[in-house]
N, C-alpha and C positions, 0 to 999 in steps of 0.2 A: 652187799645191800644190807645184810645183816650184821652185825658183830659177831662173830666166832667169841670164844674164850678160854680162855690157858688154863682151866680147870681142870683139877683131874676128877675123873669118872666117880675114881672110891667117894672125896670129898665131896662130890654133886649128890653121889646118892645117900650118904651118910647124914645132909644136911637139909635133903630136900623138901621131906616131910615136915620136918621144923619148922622150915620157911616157910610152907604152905599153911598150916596150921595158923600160925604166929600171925602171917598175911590175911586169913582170912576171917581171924578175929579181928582185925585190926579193919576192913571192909565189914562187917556186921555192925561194930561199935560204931563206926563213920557215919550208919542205915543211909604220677604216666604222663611222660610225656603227653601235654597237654593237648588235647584236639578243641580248639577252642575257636569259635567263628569268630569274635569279632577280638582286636587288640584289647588288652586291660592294663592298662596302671592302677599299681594298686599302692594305696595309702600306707602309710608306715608310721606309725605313733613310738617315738622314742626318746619320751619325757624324763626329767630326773627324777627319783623318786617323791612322789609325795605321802608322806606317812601321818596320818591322823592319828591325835592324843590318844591314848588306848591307856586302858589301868586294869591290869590283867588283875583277875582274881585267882589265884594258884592255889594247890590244893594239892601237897606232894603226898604220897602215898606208897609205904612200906613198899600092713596096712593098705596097706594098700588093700585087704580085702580082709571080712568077717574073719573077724576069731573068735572061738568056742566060749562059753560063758566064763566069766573069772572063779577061780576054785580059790577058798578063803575060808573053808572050814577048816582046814591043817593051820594058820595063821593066830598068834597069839596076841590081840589086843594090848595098846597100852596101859588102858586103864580097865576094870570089870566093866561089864554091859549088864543090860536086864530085860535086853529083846533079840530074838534071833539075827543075825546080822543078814541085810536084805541080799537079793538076790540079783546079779546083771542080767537083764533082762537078753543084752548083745551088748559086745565092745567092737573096736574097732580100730587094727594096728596102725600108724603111720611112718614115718622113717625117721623120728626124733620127737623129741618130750614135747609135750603141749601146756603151754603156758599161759595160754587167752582163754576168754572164758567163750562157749559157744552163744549164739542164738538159735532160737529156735524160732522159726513160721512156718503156720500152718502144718503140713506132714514132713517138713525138711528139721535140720539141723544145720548149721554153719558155725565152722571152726577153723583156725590157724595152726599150723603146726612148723616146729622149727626146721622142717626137711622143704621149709619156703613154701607151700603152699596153702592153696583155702581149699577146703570142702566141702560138697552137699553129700547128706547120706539123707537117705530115709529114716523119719524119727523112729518106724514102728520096728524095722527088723536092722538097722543098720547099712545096708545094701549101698552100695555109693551111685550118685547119681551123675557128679561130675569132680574132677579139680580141676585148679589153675594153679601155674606155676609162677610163683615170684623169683627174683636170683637174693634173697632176704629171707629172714627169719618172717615170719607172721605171728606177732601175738597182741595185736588189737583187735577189739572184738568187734565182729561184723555190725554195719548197722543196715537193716533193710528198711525201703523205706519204694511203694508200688512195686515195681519192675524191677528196680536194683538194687545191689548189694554195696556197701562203699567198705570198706576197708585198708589199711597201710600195714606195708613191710618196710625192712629193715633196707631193701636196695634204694631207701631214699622216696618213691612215690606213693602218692594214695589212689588205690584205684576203683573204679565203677564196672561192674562185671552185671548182666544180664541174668535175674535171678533163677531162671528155667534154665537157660542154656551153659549158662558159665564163663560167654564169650565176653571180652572187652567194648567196655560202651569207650569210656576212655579212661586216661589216667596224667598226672600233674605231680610233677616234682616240688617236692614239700621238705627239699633241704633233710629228710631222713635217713641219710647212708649212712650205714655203719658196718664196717665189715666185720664177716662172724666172727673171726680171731680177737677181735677188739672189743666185745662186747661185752664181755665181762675177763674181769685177772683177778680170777680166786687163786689165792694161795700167791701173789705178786702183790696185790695192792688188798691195803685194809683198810683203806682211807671209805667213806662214802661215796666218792664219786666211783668206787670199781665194785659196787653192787647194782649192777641196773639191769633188773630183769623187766623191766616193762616198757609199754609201747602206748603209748595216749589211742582212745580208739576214737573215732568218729562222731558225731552228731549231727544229725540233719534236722531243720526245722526252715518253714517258710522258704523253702526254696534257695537254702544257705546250708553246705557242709561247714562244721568247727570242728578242729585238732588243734592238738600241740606237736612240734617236733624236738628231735634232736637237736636243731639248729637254733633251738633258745624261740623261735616264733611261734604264735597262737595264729592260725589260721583262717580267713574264712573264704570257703569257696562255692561259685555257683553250681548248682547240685546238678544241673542238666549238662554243661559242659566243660568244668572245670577250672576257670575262669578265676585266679585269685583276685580278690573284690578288696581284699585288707588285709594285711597283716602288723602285729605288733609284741615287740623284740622286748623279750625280758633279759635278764642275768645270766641264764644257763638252762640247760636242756628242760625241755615241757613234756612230762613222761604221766603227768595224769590226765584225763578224758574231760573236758569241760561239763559246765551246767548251766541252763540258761533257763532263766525265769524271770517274766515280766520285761522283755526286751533286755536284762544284763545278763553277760556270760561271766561266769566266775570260775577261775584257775587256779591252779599252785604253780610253781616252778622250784627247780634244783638251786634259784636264789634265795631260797626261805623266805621264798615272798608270797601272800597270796591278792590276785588281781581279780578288778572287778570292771569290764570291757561291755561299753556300748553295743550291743551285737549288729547294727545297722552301721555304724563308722569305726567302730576298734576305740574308740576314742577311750582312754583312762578315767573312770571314775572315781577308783580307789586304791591303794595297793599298802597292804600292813604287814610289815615284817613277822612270821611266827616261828623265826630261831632255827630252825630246819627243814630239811629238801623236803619237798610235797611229791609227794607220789598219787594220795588218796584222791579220788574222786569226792567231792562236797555232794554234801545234801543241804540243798533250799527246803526249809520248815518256814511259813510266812516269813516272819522280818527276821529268821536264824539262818548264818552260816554257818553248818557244822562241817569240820575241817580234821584233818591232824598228819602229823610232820612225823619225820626222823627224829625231832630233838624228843618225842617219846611223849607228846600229848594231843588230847584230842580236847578240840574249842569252840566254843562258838562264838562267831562273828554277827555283829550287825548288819544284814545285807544292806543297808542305805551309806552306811559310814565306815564300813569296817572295823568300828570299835568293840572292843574286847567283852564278849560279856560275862562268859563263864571258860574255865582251862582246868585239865584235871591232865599232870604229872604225872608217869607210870613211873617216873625212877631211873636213873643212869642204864645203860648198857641194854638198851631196849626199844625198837623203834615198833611206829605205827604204821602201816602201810595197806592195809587194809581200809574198806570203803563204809559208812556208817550205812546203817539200814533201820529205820525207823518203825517200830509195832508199839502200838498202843501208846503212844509218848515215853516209851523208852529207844534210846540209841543202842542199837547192838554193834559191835566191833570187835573184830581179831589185832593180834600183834605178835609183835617176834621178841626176842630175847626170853622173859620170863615166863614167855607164852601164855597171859591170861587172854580169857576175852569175856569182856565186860559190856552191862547195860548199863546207860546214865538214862538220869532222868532227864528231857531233853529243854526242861525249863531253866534250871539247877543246876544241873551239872554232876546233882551227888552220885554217887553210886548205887544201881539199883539191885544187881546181882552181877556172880564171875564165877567163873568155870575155869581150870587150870589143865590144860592139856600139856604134852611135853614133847610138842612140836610147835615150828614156827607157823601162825596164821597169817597168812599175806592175805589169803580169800578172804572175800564177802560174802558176807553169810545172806541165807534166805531162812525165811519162818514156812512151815506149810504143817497144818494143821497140830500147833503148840509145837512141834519139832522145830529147831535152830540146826540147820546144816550148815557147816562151814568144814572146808579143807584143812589138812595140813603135813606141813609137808617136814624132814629129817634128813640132815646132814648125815649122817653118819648111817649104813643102810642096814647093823644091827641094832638097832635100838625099836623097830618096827613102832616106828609112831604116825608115821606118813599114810593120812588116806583121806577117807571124806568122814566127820562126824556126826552124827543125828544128836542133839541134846533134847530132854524134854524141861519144856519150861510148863511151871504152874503158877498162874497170876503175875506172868511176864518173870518168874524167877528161875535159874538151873533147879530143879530137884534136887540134885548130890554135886557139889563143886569136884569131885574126883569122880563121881562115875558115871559115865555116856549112855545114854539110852540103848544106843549101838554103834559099831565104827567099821565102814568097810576099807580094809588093808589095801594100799596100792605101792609094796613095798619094792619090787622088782625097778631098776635102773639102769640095764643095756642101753636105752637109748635118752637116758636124764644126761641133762648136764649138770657133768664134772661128778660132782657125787650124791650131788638134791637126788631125793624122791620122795614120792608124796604127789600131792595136791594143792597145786596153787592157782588152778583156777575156780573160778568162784560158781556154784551150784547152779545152775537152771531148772526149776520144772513148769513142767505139762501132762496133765490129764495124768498127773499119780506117780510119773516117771522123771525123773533127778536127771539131768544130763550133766558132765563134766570132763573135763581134761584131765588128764596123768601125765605127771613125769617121766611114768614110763613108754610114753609115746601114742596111749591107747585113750581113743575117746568113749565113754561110757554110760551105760542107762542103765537105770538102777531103778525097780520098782520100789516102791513109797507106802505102796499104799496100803495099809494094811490095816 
């Protein structure tokens, strides 16, 4: 998913400063099987592309049960802090790395973990209330929504679980299998298509679940029984979570295409090439789609036409896969390779500040009270750069582009795959308390508030 690189250590570190330096002048100057009562055929929209005039503006640029609180005062930050690093309030072991982000209602918590299952714990102490077992990976993030829980694994279905009990309402095969050994080839395949750590999560509105799957389709299902109502087939697997505003739903797909779908017939409205795989979830800003790819930029679209209004380039060997989050009319976003993460302004497109960690951010960051949290995660498990970061921003800017307000370490990896660790699911909070996933297999609440 990422680009690795043939670098050697001494020249990264010998050069790095420089780079940053030099970059950051150069950013200032810039300023279930289905239970289903009645039969469904369901519609199938598989149009040849239609791709509207676009004139891109470019802009290139230089557990199973509690365990004890996390211990992280021995742990050496990668960058200086300038606030005591916060405290887990409880974590919470599972039998492999968590890679979805949780939700949180009401006093619960729900989360996926790659050991196949979902869980409720209680938000206050951790205490588990229930799982379910999928024979899949689970790392879409739950969507609640009254009584149920919807969710999809990797055995192919998405399922509806009874939010109290745990038990199966039903579930509907959505062409999602993927077996573990397959899921990703680090260290066999370098190509883009053998980084795919993610899983589209759900949406439910009006009585309609929307996904995307493995299987290249966008999905819409009846949300009482499961019922597909429509589906419609892109180029290649559909690994970001849809958005739907004002009756359209809008997607990416692994054909570097991004799609703009009727949400009541699937019908094609729009679809405009942007050069690379989509993973990120979009943000609808009124008539803005903000977007961004693998080819290593982040854009915005016109939600009516899909024309191109603004694109800012991060530069070769560097993808976006993290999800924009919108404060005060600036976009905030993570990325991998050169690991910055930057706000635009979300009119423009300029740059409005950047922070330079030296870990990959696949997370989506959250704001809570001027603090920017976002994850991130380390290939290599001496470099201790893998965890969750706190930034503070002042008048929507980082403070210090090298130093973090504070960073909690989630460097341990027994149960990460392959050699990740870190943090790549993206922040939740509640009433002062940060929830989040670890690659080292542990879910976690982290007091805030302070």
């Amino acid at each position: 998913m990422i680009k690795l690189f043939n670098l050697e250590k001494s020249l990264f570190t010998r050069f790095r400063n420089t780079f940053y330096a030099l970059l950051l002048a150069g950013l200032t100057a810039t300023a279930c099987q289905s239970r289903v009562g009645t039969a469904v055929t369901p519609s199938v929209f598989v149009p040849p592309p239609v791709y509207p005039t676009v004139t891109a503006t470019t802009a290139s640029i230089p557990s199973l049960s509690p365990s004890p609180e996390a211990t992280v005062s021995d742990l050496i930050p990668p960058v200086p802090v300038l606030s005591p690093i916060p405290e887990a309030v409880w974590t919470y072991e599972t039998g492999a790395a968590i890679w979805g982000t949780p939700a949180v209602s009401e006093s619960s918590v729900y989360f996926g973990s790659d050991d196949g299952n979902l869980y409720s714990l209680d938000a206050q102490d951790g205490a588990l209330k229930w799982s379910f077992q999928t024979q899949g990976i689970v790392r879409s993030r739950p969507a609640i929504v009254g009584d149920l829980i919807y969710f999809s694994s990797d055995d192919g279905y998405l399922y509806v679980l009874d939010v109290q009990s745990g038990t199966q309402v039903w579930r509907t095969d959505i062409g999602n299998y993927l077996p573990r050994d397959e899921r990703v080839n680090l260290g066999t395949d370098t190509s883009p298509t053998g980084w795919d750590y993610k899983q589209s999560s759900p949406v439910v509105e009006d009585g309609r679940v929307f996904i995307g799957s493995l299987d290249g389709k966008v999905y819409a299902l009846a949300a009482d029984t499961g019922a597909v109502l429509w589906m419609y087939q892109t180029g290649q697997k559909v690994r970001a979570t849809p958005v739907l505003a004002d009756g359209v739903l809008y997607i990416g797909s692994w054909d570097k295409t991004m799609y703009a779908l009727d949400t009541q017939t699937g019908q094609l409205l729009w679809n405009v090439p942007v050069r690379g795989e989509v993973q990120t979830t979009a943000l609808v800003i009124r008539d803005l789609v903000i977007t961004a790819s693998r080819r290593a930029s982040v854009m915005a679209l016109d939600a009516q036409t899909g024309e191109m209004r603004w694109e800012q380039r991060y530069g070769d060997n560097m993808w976006v896969e993290s999800s924009p989050l919108l404060v005060d009319n600036v976009i905030y976003i993570g990325s991998s390779g050169k690991q910055p993460i930057k706000g635009f302004d979300v009119q423009t497109g300029n740059i409005h500040t950047a922070f330079f960690t030296e870990a990959y951010n696949l997370s989506t960051p959250t704001v809570s009270n001027d603090i920017l949290l976002i994850g991130g995660m380390s290939f290599v498990a001496d470099e201790n750069v893998g965890g969750l970061y706190g930034l503070r921003l002042v008048d929507g800017k980082f403070t210090d582009p090298k130093q973090a307000y504070w960073y909690f370490p989630v460097l341990e990896q027994e149960a990460a795959e392959r050699n990740w660790s870190g943090v790549a699911s993206s922040p939740v909070i509640q009433d002062g308390i940060v929830y989040f996933g670890g690659l080292d297999g542990s879910l976690y609440a982290v007091e805030i508030s302070r």
